[in-house]
PyMOL Python script that loads the backbone (N, CA, C, O; Angstrom):
from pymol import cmd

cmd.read_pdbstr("""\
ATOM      1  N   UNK A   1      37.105  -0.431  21.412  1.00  0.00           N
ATOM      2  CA  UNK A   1      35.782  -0.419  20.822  1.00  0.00           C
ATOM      3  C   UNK A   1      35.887  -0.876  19.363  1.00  0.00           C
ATOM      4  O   UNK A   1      36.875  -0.594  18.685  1.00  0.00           O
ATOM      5  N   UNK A   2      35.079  -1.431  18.995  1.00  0.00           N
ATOM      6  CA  UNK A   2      34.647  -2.330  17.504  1.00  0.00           C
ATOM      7  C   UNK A   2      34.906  -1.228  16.551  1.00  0.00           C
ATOM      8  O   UNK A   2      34.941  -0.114  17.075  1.00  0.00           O
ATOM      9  N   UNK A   3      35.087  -1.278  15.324  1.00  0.00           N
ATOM     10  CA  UNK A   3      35.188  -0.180  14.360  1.00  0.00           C
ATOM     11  C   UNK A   3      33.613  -1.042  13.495  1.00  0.00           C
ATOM     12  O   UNK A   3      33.852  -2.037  12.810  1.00  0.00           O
ATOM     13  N   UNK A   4      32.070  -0.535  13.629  1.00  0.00           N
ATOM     14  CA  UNK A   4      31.078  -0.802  12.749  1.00  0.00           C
ATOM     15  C   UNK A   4      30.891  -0.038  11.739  1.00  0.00           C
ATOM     16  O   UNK A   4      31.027   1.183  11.666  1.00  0.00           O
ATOM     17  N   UNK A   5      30.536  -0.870  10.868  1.00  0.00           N
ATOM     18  CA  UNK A   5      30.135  -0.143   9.480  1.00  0.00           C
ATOM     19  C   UNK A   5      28.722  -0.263   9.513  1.00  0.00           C
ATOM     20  O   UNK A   5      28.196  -1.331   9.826  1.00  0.00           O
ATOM     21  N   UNK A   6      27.940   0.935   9.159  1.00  0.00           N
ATOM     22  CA  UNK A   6      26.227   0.644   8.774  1.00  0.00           C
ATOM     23  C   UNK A   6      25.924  -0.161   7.852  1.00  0.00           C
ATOM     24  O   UNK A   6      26.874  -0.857   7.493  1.00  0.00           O
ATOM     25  N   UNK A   7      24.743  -0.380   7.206  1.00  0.00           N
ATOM     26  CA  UNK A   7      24.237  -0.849   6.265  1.00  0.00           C
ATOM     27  C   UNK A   7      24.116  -0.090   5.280  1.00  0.00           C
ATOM     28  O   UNK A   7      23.100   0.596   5.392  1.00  0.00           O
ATOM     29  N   UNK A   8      24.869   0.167   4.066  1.00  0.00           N
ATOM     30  CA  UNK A   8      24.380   0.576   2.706  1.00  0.00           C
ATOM     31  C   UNK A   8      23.291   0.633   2.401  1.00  0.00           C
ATOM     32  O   UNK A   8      22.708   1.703   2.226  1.00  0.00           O
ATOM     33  N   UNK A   9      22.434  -1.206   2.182  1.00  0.00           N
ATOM     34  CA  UNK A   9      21.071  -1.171   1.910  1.00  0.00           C
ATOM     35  C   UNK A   9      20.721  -1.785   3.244  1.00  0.00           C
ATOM     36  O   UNK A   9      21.403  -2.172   4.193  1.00  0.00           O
ATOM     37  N   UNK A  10      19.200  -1.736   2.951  1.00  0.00           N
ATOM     38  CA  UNK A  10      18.376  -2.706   4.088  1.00  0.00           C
ATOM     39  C   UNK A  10      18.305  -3.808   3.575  1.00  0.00           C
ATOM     40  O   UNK A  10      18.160  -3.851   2.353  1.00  0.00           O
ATOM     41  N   UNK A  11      18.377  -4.953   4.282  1.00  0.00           N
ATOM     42  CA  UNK A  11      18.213  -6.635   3.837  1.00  0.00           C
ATOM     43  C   UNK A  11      16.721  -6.936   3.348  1.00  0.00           C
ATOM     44  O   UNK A  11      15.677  -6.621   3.920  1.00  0.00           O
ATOM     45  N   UNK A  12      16.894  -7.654   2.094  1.00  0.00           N
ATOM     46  CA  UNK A  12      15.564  -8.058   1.491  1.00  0.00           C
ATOM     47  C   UNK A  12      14.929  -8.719   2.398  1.00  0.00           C
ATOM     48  O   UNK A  12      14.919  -9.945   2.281  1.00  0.00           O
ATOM     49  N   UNK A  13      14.274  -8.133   3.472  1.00  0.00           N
ATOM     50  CA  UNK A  13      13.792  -9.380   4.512  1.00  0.00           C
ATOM     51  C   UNK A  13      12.509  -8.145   4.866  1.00  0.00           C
ATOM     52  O   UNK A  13      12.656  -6.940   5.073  1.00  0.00           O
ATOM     53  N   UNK A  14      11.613  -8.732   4.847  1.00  0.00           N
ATOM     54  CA  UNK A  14      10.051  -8.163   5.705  1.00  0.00           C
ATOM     55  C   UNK A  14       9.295  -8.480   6.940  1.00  0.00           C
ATOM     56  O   UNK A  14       8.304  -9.210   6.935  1.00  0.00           O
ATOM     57  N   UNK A  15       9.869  -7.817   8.180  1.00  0.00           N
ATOM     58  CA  UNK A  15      10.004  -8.479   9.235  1.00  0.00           C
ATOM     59  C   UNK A  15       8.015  -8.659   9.560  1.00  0.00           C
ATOM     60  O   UNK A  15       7.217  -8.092   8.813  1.00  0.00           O
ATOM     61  N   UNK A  16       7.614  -9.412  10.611  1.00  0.00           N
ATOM     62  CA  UNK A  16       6.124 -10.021  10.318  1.00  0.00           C
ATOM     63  C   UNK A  16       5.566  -8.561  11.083  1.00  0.00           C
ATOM     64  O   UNK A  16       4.365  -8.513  11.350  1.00  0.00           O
ATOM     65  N   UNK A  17       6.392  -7.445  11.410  1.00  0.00           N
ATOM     66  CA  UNK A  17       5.641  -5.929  12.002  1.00  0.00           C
ATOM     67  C   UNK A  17       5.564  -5.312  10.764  1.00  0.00           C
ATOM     68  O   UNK A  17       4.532  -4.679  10.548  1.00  0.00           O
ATOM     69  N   UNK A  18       6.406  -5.347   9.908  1.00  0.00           N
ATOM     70  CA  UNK A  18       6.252  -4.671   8.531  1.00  0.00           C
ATOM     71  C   UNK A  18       4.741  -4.855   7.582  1.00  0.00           C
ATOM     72  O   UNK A  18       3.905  -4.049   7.172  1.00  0.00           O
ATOM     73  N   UNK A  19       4.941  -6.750   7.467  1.00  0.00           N
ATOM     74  CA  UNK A  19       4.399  -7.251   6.815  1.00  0.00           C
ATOM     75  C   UNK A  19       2.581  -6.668   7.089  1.00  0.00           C
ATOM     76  O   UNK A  19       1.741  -6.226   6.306  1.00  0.00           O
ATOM     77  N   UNK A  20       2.558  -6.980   8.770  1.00  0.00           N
ATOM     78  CA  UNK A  20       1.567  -6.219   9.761  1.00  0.00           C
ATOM     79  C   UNK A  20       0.796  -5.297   8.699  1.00  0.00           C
ATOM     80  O   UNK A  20      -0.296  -5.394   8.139  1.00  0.00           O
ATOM     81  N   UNK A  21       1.872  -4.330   8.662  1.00  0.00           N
ATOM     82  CA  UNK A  21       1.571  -2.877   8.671  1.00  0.00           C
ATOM     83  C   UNK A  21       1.277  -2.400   7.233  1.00  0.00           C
ATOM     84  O   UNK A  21       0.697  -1.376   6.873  1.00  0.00           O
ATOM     85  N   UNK A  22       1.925  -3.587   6.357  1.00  0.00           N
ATOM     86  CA  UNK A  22       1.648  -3.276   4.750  1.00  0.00           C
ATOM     87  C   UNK A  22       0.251  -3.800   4.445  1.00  0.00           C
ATOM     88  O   UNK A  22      -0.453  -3.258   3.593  1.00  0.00           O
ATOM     89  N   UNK A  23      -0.176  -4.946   5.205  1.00  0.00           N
ATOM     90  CA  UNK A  23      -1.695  -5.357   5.257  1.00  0.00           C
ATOM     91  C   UNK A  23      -2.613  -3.991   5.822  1.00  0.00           C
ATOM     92  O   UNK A  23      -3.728  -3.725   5.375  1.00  0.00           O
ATOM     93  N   UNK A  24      -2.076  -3.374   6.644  1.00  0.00           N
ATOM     94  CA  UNK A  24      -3.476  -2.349   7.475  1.00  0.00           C
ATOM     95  C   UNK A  24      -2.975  -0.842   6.218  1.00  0.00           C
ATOM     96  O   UNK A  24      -3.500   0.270   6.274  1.00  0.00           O
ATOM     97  N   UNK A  25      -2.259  -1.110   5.555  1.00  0.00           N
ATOM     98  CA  UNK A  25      -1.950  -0.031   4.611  1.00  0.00           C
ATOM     99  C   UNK A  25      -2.953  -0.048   3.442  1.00  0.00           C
ATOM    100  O   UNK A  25      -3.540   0.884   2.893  1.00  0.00           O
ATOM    101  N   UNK A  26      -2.986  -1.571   3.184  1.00  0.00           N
ATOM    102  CA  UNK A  26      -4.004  -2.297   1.781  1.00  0.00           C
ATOM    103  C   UNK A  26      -5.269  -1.371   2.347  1.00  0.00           C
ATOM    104  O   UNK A  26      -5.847  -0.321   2.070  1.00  0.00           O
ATOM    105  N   UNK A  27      -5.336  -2.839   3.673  1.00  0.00           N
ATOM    106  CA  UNK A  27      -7.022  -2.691   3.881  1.00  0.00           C
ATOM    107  C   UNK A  27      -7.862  -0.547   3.724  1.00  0.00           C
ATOM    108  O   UNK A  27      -8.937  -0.080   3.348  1.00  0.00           O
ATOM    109  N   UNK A  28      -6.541   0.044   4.277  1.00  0.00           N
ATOM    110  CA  UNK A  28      -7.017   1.441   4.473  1.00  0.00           C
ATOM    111  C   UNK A  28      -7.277   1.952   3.286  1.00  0.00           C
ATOM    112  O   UNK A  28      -8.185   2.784   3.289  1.00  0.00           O
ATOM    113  N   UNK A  29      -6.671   1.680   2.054  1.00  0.00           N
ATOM    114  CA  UNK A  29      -6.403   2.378   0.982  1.00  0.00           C
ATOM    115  C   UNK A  29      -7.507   1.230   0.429  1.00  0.00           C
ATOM    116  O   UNK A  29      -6.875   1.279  -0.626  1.00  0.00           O
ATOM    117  N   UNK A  30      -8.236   0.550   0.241  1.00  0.00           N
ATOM    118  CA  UNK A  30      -9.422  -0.482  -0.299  1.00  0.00           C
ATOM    119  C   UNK A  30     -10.282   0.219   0.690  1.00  0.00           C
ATOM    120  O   UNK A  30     -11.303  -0.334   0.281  1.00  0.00           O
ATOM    121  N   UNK A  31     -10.645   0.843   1.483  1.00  0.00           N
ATOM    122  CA  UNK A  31     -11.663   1.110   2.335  1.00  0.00           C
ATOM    123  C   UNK A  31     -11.900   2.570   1.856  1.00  0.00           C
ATOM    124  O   UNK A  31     -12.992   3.123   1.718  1.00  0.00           O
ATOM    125  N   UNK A  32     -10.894   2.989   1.671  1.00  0.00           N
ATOM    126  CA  UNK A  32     -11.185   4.349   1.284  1.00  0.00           C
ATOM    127  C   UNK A  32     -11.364   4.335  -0.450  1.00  0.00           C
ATOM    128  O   UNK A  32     -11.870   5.367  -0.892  1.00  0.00           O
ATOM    129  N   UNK A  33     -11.191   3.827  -0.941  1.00  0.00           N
ATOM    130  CA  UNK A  33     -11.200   3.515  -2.724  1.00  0.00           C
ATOM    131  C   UNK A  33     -13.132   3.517  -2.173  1.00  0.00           C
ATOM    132  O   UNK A  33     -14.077   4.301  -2.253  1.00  0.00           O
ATOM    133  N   UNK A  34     -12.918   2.353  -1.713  1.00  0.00           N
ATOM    134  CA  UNK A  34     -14.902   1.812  -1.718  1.00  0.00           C
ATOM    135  C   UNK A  34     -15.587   2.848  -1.053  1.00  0.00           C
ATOM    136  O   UNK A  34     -16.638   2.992  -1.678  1.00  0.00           O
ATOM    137  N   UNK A  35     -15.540   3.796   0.059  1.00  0.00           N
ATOM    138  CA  UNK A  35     -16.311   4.915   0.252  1.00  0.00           C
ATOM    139  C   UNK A  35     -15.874   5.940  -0.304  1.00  0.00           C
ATOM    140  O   UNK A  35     -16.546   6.888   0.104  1.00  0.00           O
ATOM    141  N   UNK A  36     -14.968   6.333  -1.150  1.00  0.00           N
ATOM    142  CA  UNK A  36     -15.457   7.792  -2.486  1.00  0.00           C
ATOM    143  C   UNK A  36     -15.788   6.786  -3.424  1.00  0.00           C
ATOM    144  O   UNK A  36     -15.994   7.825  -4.051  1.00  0.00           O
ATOM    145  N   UNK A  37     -16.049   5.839  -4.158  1.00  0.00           N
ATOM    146  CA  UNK A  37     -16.854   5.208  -4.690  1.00  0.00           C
ATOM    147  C   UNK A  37     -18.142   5.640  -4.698  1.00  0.00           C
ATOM    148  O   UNK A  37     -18.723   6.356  -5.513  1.00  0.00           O
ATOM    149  N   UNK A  38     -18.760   4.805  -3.074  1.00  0.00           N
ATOM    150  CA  UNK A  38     -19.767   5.427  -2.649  1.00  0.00           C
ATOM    151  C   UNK A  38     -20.352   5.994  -2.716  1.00  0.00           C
ATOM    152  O   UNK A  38     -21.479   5.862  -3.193  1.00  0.00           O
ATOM    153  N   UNK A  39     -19.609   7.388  -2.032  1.00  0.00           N
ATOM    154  CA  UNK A  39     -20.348   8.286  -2.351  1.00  0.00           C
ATOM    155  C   UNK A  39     -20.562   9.469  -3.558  1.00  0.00           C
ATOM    156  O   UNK A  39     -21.332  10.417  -3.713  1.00  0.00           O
ATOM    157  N   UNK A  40     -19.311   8.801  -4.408  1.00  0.00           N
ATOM    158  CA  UNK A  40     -19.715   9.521  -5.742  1.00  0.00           C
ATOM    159  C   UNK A  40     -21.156   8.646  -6.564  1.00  0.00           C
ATOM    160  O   UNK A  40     -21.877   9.132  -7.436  1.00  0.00           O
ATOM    161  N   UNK A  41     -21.229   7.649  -6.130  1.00  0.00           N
ATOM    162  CA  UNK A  41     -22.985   7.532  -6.476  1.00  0.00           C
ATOM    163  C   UNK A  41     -23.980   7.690  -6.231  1.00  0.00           C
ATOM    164  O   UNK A  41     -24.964   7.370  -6.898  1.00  0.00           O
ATOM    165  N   UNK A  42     -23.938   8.353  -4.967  1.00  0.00           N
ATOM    166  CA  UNK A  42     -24.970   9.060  -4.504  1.00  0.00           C
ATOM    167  C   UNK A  42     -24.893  10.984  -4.662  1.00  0.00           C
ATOM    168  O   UNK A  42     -25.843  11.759  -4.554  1.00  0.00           O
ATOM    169  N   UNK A  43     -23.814  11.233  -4.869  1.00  0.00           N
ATOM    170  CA  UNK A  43     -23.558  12.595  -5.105  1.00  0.00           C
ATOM    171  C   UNK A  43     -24.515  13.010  -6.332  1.00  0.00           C
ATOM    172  O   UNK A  43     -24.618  12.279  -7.318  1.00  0.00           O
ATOM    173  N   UNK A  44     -25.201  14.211  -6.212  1.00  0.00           N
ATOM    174  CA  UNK A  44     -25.517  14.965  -7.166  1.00  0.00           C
ATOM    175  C   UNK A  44     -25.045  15.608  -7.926  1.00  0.00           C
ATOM    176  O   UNK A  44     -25.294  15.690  -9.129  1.00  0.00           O
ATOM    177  N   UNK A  45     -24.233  16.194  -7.252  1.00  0.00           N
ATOM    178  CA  UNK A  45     -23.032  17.839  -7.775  1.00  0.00           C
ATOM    179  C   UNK A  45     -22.199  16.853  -8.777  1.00  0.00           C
ATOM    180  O   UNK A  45     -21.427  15.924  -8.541  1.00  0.00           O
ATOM    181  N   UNK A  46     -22.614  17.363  -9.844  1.00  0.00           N
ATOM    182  CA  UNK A  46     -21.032  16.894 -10.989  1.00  0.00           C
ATOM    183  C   UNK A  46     -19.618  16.796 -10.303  1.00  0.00           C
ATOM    184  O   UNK A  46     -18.812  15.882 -10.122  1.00  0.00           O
ATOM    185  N   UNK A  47     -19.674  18.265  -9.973  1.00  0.00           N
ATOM    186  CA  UNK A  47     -17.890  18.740  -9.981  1.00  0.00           C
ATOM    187  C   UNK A  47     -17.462  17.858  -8.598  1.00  0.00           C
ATOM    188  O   UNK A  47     -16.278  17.524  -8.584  1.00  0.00           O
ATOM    189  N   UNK A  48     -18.317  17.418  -7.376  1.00  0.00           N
ATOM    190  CA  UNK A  48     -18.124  16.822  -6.443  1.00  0.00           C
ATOM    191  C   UNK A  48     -17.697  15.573  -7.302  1.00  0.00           C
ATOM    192  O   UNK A  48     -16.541  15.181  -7.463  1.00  0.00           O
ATOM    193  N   UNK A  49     -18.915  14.987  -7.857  1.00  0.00           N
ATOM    194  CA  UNK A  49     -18.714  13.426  -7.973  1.00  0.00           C
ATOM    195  C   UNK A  49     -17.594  12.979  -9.069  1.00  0.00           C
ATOM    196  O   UNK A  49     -17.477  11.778  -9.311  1.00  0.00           O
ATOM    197  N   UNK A  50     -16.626  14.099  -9.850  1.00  0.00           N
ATOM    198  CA  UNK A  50     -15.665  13.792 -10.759  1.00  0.00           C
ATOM    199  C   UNK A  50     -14.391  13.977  -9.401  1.00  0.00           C
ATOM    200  O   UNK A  50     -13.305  13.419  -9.557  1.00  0.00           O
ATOM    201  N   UNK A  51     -14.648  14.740  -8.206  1.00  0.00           N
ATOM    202  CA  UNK A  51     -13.723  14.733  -7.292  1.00  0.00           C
ATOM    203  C   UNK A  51     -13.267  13.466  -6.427  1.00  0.00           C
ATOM    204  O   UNK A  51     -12.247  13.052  -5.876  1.00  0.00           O
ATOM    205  N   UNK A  52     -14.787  13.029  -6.645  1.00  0.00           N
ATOM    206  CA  UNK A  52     -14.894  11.697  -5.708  1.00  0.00           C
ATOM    207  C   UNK A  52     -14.087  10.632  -6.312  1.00  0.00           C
ATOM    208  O   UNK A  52     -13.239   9.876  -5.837  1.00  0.00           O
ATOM    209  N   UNK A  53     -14.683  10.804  -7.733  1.00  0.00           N
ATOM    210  CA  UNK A  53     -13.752   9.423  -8.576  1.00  0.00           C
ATOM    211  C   UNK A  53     -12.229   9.524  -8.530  1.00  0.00           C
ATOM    212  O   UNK A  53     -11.331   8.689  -8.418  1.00  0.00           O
ATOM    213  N   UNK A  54     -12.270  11.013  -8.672  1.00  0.00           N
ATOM    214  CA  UNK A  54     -10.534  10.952  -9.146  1.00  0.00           C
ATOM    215  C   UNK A  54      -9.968  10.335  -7.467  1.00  0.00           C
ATOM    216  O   UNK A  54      -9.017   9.555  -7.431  1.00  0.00           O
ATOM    217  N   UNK A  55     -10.798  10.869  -5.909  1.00  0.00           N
ATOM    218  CA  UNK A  55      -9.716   9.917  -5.002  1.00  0.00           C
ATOM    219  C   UNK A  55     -10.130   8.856  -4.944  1.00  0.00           C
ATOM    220  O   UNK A  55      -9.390   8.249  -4.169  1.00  0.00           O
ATOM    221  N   UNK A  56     -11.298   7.875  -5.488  1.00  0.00           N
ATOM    222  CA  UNK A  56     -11.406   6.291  -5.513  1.00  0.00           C
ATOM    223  C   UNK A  56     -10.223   6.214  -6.337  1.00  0.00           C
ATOM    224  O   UNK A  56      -9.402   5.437  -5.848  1.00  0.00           O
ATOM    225  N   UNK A  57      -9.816   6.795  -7.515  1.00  0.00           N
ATOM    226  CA  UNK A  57      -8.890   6.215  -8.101  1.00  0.00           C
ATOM    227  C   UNK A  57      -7.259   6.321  -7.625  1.00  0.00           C
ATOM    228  O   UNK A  57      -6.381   5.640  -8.155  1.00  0.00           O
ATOM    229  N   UNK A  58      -7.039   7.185  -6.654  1.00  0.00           N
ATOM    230  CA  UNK A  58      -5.646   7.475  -6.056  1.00  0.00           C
ATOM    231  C   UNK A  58      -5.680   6.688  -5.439  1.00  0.00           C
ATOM    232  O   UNK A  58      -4.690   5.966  -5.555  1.00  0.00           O
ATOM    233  N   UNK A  59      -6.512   6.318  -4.605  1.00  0.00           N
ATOM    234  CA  UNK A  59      -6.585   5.516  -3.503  1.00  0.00           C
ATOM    235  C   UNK A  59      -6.086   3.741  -4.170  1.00  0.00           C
ATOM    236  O   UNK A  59      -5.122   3.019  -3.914  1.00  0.00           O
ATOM    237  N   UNK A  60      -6.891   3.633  -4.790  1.00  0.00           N
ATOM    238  CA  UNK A  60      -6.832   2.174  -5.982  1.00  0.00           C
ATOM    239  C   UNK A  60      -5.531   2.218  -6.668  1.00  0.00           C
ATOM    240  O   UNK A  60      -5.039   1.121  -6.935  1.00  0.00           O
ATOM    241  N   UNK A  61      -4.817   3.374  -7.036  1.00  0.00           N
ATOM    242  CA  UNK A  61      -3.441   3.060  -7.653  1.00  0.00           C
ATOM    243  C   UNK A  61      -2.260   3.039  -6.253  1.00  0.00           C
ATOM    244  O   UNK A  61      -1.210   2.398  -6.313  1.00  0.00           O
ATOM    245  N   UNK A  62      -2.694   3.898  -4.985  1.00  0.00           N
ATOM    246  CA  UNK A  62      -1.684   3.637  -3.920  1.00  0.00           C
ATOM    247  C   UNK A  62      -2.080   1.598  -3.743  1.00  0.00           C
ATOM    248  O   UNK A  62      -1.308   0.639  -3.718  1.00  0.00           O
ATOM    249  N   UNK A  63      -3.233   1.662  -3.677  1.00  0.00           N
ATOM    250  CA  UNK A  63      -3.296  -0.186  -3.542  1.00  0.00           C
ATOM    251  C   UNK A  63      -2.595  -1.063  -4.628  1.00  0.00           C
ATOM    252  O   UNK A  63      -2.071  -2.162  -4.449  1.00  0.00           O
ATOM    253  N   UNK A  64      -2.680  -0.446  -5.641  1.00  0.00           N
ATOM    254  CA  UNK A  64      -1.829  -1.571  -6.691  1.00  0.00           C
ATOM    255  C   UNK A  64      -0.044  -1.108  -6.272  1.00  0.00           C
ATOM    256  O   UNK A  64       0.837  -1.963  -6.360  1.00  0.00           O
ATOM    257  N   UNK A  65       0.259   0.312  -5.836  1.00  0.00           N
ATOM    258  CA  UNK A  65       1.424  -0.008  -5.965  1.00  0.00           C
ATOM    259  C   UNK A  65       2.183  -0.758  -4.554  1.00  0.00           C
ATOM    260  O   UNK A  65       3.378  -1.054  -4.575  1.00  0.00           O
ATOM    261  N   UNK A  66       1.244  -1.026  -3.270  1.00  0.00           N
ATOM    262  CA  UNK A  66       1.661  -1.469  -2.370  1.00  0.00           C
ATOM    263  C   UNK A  66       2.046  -2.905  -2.950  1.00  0.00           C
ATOM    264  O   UNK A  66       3.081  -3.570  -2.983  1.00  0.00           O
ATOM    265  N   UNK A  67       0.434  -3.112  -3.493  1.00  0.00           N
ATOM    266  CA  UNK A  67       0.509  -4.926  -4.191  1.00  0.00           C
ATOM    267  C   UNK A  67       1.616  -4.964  -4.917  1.00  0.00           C
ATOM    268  O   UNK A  67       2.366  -5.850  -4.508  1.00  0.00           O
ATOM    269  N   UNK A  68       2.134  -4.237  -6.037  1.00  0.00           N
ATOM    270  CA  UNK A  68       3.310  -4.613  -7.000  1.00  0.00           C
ATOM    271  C   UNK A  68       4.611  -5.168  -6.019  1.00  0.00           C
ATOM    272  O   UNK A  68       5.332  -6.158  -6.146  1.00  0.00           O
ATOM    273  N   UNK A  69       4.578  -3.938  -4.849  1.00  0.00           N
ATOM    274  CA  UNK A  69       6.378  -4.370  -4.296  1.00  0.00           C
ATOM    275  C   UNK A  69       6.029  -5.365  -3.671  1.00  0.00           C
ATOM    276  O   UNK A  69       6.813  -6.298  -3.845  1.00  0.00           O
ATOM    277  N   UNK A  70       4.876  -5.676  -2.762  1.00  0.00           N
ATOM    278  CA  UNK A  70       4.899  -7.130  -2.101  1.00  0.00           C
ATOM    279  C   UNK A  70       5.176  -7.865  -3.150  1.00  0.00           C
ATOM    280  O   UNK A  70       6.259  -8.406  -2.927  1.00  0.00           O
ATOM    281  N   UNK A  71       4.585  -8.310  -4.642  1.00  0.00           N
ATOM    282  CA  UNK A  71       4.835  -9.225  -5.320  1.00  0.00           C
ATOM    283  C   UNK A  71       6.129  -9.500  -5.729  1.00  0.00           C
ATOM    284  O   UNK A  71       6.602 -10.625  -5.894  1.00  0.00           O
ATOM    285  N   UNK A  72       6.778  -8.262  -5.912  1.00  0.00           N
ATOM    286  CA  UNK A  72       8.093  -7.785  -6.756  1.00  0.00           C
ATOM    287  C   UNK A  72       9.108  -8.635  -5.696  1.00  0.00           C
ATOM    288  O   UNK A  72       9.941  -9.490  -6.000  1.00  0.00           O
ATOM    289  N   UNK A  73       8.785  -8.152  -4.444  1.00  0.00           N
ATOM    290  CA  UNK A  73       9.793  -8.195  -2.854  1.00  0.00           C
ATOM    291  C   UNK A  73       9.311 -10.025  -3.041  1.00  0.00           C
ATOM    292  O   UNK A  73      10.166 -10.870  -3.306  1.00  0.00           O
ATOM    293  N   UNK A  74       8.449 -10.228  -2.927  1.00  0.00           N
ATOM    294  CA  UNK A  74       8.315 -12.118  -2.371  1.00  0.00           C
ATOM    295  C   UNK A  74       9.037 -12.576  -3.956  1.00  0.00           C
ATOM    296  O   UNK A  74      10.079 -13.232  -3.934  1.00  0.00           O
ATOM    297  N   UNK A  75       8.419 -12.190  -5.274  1.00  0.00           N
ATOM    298  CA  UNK A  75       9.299 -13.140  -6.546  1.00  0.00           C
ATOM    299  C   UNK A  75      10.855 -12.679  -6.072  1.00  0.00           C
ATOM    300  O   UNK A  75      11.632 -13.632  -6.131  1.00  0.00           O
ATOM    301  N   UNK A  76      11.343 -11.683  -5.711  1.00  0.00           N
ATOM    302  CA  UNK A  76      12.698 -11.576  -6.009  1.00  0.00           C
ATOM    303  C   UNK A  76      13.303 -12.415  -4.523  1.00  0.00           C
ATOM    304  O   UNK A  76      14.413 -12.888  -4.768  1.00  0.00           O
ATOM    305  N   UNK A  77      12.870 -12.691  -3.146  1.00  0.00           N
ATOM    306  CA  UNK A  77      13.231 -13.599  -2.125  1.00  0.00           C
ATOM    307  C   UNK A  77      12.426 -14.175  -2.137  1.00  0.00           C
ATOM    308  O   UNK A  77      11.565 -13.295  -2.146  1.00  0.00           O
ATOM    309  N   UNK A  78      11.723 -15.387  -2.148  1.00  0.00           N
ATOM    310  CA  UNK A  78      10.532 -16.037  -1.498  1.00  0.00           C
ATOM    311  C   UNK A  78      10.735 -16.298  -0.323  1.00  0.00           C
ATOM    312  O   UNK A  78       9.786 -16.752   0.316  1.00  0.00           O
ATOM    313  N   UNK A  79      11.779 -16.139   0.218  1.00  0.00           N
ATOM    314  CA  UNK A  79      11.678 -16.516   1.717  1.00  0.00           C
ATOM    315  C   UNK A  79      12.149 -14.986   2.536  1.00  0.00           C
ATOM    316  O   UNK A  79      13.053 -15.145   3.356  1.00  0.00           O
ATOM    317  N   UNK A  80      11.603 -13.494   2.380  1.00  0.00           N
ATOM    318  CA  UNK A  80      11.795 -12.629   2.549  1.00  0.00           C
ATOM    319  C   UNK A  80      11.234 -12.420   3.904  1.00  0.00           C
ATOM    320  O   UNK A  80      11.974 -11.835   4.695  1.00  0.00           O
ATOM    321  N   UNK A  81       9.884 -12.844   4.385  1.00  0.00           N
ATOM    322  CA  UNK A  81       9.201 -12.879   5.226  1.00  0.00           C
ATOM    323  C   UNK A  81       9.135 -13.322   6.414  1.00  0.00           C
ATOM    324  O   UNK A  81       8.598 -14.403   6.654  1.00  0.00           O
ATOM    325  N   UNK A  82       9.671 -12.555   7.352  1.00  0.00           N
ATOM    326  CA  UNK A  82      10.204 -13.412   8.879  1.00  0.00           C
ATOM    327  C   UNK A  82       9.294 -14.130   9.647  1.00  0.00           C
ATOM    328  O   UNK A  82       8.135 -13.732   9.529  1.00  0.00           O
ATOM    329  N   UNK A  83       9.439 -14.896  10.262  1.00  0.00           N
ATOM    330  CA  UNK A  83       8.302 -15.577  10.928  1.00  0.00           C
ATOM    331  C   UNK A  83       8.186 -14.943  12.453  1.00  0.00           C
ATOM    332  O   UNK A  83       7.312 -15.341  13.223  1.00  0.00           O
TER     333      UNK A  83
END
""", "prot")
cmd.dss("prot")
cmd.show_as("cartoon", "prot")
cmd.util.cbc("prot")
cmd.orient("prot")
């Protein structure tokens, strides 16, 4: 039998199920930013509608940090992305 060694790291490569799945990650986290948006403008209750903003805004910083590593991951391979 073979003597294998694992992988230390994972290969800079984003296979097109990943890639998939980092898109339905965006879209979820932009969908949910835009309805507590929403409905913190229609909210009455103060203490609700400072609740609402603060998760439009979690939601909007999980979206920038998905966006940063895609950018970070494609400048550092441009050809990272499997077909």
């Amino acid at each position: 039998m073979q003597n294998q060694q694992g992988m230390t790291t994972p290969p800079p490569v984003i296979s097109t199920k990943d890639h998939l799945y980092l898109q339905d990650m965006l879209h979820w986290n932009l969908l949910a930013m835009k309805k507590a948006h929403f409905l913190a403008e229609q909210c009455q209750d103060q203490s609700l509608k400072t609740e609402l903003d603060r998760v439009g805004q979690m939601h909007h910083h999980h979206y920038n940090v998905i966006m940063e590593q895609l950018n970070q991951n494609q400048n550092q391979n441009p050809s990272a992305y499997m077909q």
